[in-house]
DRENTORLO-223237 format. One record per atom (N, C-alpha, C): residue in three letters; atom name; x, y, z. Coordinates in steps of 0.02 Angstrom, whole numbers, plus 50000, padded with zeros to 5 digits. Each point is the difference from the previous one (the first is absolute). Example, Ala and Ser with C-alpha at 12.3 -4.5 7.8 and 13.67 -1.06 7.14 Angstrom:
BEGIN
> sevo / dose / xx / yy / zz
> ALA / N / 50660 / 49716 / 50390
> ALA / CA / 49955 / 50059 / 50000
> ALA / C / 50045 / 50060 / 50000
> SER / N / 49982 / 50053 / 49964
> SER / CA / 50042 / 50059 / 50003
> SER / C / 49961 / 50055 / 50037
REM end
This chain:
BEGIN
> sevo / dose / xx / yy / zz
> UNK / N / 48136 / 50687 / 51107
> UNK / CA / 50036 / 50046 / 49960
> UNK / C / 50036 / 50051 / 50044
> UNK / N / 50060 / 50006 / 49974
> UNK / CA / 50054 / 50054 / 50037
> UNK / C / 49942 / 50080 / 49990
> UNK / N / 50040 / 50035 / 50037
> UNK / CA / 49959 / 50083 / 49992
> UNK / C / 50040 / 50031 / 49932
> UNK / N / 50057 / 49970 / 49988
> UNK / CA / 50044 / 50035 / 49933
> UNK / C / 49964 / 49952 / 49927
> UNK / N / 49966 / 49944 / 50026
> UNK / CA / 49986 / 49949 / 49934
> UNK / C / 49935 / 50039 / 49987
> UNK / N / 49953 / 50028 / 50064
> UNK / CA / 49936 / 50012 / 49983
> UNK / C / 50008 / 50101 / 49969
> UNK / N / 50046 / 50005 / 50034
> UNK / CA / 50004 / 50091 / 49962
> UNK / C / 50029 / 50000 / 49917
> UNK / N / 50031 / 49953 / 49985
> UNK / CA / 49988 / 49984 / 49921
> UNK / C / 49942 / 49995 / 49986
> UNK / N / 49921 / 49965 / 50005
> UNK / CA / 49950 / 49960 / 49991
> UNK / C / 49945 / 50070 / 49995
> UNK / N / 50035 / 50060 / 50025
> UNK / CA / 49964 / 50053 / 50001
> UNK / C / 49996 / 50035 / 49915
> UNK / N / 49932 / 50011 / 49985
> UNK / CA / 49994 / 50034 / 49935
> UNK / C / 49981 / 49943 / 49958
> UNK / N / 50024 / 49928 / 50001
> UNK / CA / 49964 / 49942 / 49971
> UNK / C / 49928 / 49992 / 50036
> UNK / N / 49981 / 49984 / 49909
> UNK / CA / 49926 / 50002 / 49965
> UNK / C / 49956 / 49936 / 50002
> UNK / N / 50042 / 49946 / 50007
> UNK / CA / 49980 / 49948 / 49986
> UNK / C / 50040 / 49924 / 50020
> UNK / N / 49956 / 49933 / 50037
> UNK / CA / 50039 / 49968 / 50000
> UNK / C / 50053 / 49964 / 49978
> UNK / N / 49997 / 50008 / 49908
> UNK / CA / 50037 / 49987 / 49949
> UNK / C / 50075 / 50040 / 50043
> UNK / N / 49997 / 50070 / 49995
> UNK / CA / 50076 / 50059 / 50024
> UNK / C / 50008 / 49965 / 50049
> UNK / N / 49968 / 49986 / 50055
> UNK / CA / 50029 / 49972 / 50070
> UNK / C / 50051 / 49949 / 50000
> UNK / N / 49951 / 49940 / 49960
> UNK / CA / 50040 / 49936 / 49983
> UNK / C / 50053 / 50010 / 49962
> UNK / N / 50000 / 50058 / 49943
> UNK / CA / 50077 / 49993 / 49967
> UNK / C / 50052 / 50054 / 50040
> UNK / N / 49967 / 50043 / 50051
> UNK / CA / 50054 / 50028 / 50024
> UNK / C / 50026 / 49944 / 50074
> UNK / N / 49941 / 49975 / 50010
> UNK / CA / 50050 / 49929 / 50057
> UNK / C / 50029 / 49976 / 49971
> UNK / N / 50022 / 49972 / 49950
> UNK / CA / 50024 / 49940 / 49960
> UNK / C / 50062 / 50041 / 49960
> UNK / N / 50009 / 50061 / 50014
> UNK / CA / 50057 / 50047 / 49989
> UNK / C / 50041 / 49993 / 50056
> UNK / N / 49971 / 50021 / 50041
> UNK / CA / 50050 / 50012 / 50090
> UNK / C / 50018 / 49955 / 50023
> UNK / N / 49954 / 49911 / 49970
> UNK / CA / 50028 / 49957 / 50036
> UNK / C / 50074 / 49971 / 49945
> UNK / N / 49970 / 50005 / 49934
> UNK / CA / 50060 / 49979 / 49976
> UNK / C / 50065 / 50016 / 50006
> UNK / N / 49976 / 50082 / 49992
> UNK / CA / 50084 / 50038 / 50026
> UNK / C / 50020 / 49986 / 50077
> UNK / N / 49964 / 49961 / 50040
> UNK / CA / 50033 / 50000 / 50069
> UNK / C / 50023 / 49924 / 49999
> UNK / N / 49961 / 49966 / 49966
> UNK / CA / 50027 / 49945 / 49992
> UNK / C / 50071 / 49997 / 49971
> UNK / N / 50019 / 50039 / 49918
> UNK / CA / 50070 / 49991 / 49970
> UNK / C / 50040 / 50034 / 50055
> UNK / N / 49977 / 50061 / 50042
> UNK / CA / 50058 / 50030 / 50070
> UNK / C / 50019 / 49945 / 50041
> UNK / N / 49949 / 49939 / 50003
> UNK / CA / 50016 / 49941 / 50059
> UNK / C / 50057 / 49965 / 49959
> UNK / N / 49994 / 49968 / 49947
> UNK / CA / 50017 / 49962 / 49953
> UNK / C / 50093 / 50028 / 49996
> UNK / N / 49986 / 50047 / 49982
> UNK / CA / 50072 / 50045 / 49991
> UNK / C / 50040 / 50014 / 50063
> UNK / N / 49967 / 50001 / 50071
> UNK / CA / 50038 / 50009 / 50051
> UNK / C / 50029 / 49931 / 50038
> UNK / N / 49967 / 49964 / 50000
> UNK / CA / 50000 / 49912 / 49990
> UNK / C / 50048 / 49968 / 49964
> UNK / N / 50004 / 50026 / 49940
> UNK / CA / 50048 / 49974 / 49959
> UNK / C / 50079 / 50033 / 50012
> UNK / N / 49987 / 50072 / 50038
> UNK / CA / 50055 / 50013 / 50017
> UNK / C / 50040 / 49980 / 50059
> UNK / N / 49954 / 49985 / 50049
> UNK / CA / 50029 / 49961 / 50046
> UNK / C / 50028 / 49940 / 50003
> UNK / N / 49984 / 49960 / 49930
> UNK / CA / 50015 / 49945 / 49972
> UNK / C / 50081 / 50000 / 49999
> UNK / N / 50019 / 50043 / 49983
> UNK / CA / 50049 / 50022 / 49984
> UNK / C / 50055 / 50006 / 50049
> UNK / N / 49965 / 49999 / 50055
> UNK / CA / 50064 / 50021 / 50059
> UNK / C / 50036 / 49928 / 50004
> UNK / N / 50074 / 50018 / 50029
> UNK / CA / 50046 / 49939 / 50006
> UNK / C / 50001 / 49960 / 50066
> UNK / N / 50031 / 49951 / 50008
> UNK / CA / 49979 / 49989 / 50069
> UNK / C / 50027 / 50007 / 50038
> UNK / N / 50066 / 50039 / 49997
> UNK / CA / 50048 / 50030 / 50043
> UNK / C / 50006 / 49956 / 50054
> UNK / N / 49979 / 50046 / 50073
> UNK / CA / 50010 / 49942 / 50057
> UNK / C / 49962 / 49936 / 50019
> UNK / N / 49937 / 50035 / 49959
> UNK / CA / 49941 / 49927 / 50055
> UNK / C / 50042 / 49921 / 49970
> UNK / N / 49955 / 49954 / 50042
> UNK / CA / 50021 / 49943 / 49985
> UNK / C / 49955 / 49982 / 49927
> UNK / N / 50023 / 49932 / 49968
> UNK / CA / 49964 / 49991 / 49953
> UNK / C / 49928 / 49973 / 50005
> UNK / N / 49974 / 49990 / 50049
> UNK / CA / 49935 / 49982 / 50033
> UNK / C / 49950 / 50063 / 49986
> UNK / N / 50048 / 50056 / 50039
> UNK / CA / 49965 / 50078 / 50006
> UNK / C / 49972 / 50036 / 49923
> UNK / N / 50066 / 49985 / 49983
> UNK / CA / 50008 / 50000 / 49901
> UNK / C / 49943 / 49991 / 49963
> UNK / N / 50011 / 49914 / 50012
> UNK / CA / 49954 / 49970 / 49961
> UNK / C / 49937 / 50021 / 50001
> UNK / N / 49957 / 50012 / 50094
> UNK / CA / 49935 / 50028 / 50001
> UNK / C / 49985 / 50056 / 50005
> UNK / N / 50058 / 50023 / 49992
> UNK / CA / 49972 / 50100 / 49960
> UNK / C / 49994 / 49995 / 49909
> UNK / N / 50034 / 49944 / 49981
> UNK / CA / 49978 / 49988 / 49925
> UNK / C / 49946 / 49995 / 50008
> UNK / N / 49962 / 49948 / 50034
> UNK / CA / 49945 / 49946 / 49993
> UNK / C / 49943 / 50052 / 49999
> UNK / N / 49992 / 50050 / 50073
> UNK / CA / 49947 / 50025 / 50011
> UNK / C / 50007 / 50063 / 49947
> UNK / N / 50045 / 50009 / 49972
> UNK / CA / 50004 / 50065 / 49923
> UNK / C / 49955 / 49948 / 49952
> UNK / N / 50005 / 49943 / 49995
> UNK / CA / 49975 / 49979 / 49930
> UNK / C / 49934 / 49976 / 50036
> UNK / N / 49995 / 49976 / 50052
> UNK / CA / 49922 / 49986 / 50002
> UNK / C / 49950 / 50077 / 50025
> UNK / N / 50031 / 50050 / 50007
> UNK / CA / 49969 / 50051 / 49996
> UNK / C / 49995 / 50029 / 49924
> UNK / N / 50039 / 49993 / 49954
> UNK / CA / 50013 / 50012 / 49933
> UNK / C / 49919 / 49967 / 49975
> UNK / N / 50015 / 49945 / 50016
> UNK / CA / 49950 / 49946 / 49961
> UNK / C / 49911 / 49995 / 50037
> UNK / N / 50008 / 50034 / 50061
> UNK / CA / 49930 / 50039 / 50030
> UNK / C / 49961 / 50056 / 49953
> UNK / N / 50053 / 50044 / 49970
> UNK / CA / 49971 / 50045 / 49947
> UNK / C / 49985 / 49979 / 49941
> UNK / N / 50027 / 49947 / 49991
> UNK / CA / 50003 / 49984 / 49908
> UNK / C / 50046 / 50003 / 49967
> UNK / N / 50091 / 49989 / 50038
> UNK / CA / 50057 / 50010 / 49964
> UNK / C / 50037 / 49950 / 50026
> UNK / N / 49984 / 49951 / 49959
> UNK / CA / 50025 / 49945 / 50019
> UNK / C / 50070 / 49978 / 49981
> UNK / N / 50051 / 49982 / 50024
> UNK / CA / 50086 / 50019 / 49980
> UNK / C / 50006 / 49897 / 49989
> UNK / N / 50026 / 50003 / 49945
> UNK / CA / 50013 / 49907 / 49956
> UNK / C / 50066 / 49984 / 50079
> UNK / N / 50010 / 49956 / 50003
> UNK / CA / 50050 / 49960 / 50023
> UNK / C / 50049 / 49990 / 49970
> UNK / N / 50011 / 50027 / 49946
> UNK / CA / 50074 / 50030 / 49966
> UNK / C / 50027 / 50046 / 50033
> UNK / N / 49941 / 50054 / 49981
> UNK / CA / 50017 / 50076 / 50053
> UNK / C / 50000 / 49998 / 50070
> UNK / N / 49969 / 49960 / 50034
> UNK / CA / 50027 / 49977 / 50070
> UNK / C / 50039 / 49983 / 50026
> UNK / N / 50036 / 49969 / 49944
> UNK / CA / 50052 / 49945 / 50032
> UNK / C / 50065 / 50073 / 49983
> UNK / N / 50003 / 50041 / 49930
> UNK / CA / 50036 / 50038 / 49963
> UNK / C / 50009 / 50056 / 50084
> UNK / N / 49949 / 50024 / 50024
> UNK / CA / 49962 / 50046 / 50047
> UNK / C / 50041 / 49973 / 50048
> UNK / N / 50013 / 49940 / 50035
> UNK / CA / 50043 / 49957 / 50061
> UNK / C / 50087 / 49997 / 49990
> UNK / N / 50005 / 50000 / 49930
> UNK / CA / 50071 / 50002 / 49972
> UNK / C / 50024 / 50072 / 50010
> UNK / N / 49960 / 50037 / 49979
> UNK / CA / 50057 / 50067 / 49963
> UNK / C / 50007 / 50042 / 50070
> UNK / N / 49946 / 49991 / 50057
> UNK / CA / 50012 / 50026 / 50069
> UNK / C / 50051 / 49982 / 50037
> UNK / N / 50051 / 49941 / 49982
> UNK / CA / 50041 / 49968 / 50027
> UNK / C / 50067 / 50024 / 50000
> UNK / N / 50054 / 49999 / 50047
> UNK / CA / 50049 / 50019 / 50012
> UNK / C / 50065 / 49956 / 49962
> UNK / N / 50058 / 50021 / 49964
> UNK / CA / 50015 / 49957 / 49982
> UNK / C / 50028 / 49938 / 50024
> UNK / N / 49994 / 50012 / 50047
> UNK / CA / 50010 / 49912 / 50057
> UNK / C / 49973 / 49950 / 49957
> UNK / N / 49945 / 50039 / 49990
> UNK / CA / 49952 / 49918 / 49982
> UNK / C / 49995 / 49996 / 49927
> UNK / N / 50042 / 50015 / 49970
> UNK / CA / 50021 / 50004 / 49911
> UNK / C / 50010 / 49924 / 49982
> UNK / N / 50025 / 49958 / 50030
> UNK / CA / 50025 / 49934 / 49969
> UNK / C / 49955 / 49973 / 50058
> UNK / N / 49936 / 50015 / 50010
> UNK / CA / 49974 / 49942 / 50022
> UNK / C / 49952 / 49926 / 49951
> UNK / N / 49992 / 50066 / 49973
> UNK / CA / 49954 / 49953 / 49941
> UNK / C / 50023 / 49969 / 49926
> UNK / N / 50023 / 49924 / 50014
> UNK / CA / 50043 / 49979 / 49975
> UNK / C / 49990 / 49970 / 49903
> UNK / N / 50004 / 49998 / 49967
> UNK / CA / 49963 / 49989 / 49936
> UNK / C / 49950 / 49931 / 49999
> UNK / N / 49945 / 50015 / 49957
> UNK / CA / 49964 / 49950 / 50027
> UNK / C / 49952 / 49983 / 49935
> UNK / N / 49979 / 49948 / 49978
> UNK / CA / 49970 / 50009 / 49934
> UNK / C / 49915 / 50008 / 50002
> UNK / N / 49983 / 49985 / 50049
> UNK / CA / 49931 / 50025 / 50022
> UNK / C / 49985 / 50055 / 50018
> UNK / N / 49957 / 50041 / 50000
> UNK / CA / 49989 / 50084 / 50005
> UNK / C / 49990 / 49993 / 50102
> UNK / N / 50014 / 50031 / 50052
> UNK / CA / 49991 / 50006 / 50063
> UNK / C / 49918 / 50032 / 49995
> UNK / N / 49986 / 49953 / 50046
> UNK / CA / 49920 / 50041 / 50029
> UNK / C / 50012 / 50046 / 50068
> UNK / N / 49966 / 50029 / 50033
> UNK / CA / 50020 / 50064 / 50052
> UNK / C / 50010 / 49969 / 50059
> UNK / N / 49956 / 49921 / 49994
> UNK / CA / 50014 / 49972 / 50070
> UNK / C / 50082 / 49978 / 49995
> UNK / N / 50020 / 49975 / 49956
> UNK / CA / 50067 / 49969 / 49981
> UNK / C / 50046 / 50059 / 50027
> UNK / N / 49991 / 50058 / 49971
> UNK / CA / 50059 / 50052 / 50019
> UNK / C / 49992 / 50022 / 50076
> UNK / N / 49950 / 50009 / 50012
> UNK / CA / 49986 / 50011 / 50080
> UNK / C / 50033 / 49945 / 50046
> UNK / N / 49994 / 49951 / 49989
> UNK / CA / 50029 / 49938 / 50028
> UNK / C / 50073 / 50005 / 49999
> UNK / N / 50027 / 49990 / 49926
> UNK / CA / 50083 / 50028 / 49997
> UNK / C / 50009 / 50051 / 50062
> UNK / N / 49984 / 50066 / 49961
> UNK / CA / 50030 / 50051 / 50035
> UNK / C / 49999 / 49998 / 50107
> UNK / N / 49927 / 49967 / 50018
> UNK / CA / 50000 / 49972 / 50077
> UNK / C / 50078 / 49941 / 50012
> UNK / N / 49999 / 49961 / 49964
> UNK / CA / 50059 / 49961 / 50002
> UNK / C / 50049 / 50047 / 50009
> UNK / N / 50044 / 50043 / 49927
> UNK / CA / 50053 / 50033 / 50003
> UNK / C / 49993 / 50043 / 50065
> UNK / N / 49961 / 50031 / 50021
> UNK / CA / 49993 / 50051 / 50061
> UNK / C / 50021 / 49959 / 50048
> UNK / N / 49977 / 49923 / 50011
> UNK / CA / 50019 / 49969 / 50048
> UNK / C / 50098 / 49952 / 50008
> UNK / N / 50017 / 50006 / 49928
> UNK / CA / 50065 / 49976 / 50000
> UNK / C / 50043 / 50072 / 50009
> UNK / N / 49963 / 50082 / 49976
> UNK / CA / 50049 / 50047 / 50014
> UNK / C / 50026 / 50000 / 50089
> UNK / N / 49938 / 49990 / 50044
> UNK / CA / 49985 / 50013 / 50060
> UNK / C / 50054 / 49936 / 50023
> UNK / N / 49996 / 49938 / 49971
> UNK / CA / 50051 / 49959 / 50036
> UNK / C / 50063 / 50037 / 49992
> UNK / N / 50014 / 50013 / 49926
> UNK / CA / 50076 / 50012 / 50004
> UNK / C / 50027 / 50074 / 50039
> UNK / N / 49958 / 50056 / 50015
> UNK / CA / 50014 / 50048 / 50058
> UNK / C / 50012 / 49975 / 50041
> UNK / N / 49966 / 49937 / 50032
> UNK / CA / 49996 / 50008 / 50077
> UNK / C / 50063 / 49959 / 49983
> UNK / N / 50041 / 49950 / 49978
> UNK / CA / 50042 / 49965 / 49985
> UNK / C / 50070 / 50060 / 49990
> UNK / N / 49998 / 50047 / 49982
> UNK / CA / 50027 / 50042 / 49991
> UNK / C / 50019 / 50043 / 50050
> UNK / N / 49939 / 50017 / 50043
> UNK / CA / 49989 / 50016 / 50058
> UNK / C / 50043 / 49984 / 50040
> UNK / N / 49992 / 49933 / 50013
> UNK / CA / 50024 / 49937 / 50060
> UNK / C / 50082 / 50009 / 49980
> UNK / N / 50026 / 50020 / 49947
> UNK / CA / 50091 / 49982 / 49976
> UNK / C / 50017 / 50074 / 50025
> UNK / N / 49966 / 50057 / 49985
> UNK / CA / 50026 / 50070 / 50017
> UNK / C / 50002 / 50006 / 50087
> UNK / N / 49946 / 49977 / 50023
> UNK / CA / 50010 / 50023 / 50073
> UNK / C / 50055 / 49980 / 50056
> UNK / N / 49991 / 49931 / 50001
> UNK / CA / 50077 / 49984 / 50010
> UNK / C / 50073 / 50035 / 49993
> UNK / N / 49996 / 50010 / 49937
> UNK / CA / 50061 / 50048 / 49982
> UNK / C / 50010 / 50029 / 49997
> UNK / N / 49950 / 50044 / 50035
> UNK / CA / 49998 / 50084 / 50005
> UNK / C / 50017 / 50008 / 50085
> UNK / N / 49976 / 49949 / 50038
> UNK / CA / 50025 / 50005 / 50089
> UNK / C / 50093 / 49993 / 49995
> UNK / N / 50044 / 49971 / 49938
> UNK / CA / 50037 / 49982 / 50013
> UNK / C / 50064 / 50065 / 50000
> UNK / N / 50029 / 50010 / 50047
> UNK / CA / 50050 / 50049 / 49990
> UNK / C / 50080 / 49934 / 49999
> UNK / N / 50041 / 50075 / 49976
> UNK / CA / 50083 / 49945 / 50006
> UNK / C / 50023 / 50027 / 50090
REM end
C-alpha cells in the first residue's frame, strides 16, 4: 500500500470500510487508466511508419484489455482508420465481407510499401533534373 492509500485507511473501524474504501481508489484509478488510454487511442499517426502506428495501437488495446476494457475489433480497426492521414482514404476498397484488424494492418503495410516505391520513383525523375542548367 502507497503512504497516500494507507492515510485514507486512517479513522476506519473495520475490515468491511477498508475493503470498500480499496475497491473505491482502485476503481477510480482504474476509469483514470481507461480514460487516458483511450485518449491516446486517439492520436494520428502523423510521421511514424505504419508498423510504429500499428504497435502503439496494439500495446493501447492490450493494455486497455489488462484492466478490463476490452475495445471489439470494430473499434480497432475504426481506432487504425480515423488516425490516418488522408493519403490513405481510398485505400480500402469496397468489399462485401466486414475486414478483420489483421486484414487492414496488412493493406495499410502494403499501401505504405507502394507509397515508398512511388517517392523514391519520384525521387529518381527530380534529381536528374534539378543538376540540369541551360
Amino acid at each position: 500500500m502507497t503512504s497516500s492509500m494507507l492515510t485514507q485507511m486512517v479513522g476506519l473501524r473495520s475490515a468491511f470500510q477498508i475493503w470498500e474504501k480499496l475497491i473505491v481508489y482502485y476503481v477510480s484509478d482504474t476509469r483514470a487508466k481507461v480514460r487516458k488510454l483511450k485518449l491516446q487511442l486517439k492520436t494520428p499517426k502523423r510521421d511514424r511508419t505504419i508498423s510504429a502506428y500499428l504497435l502503439d495501437i496494439k500495446k493501447i488495446i492490450d493494455s486497455l484489455a489488462a484492466i478490463g476494457a476490452t475495445i471489439s475489433s470494430d473499434d480497432h480497426i475504426d481506432t487504425i482508420l480515423d488516425g490516418l492521414s488522408e493519403e490513405y482514404d481510398t485505400f480500402i476498397t469496397s468489399r462485401l465481407d466486414p475486414y478483420n484488424v489483421e486484414d487492414v494492418e496488412a493493406l495499410l503495410l502494403a499501401q505504405e510499401e507502394r507509397f515508398e516505391k512511388h517517392k523514391s520513383v519520384e525521387r529518381s525523375f527530380i534529381q536528374p533534373n534539378a543538376n540540369y542548367t541551360h
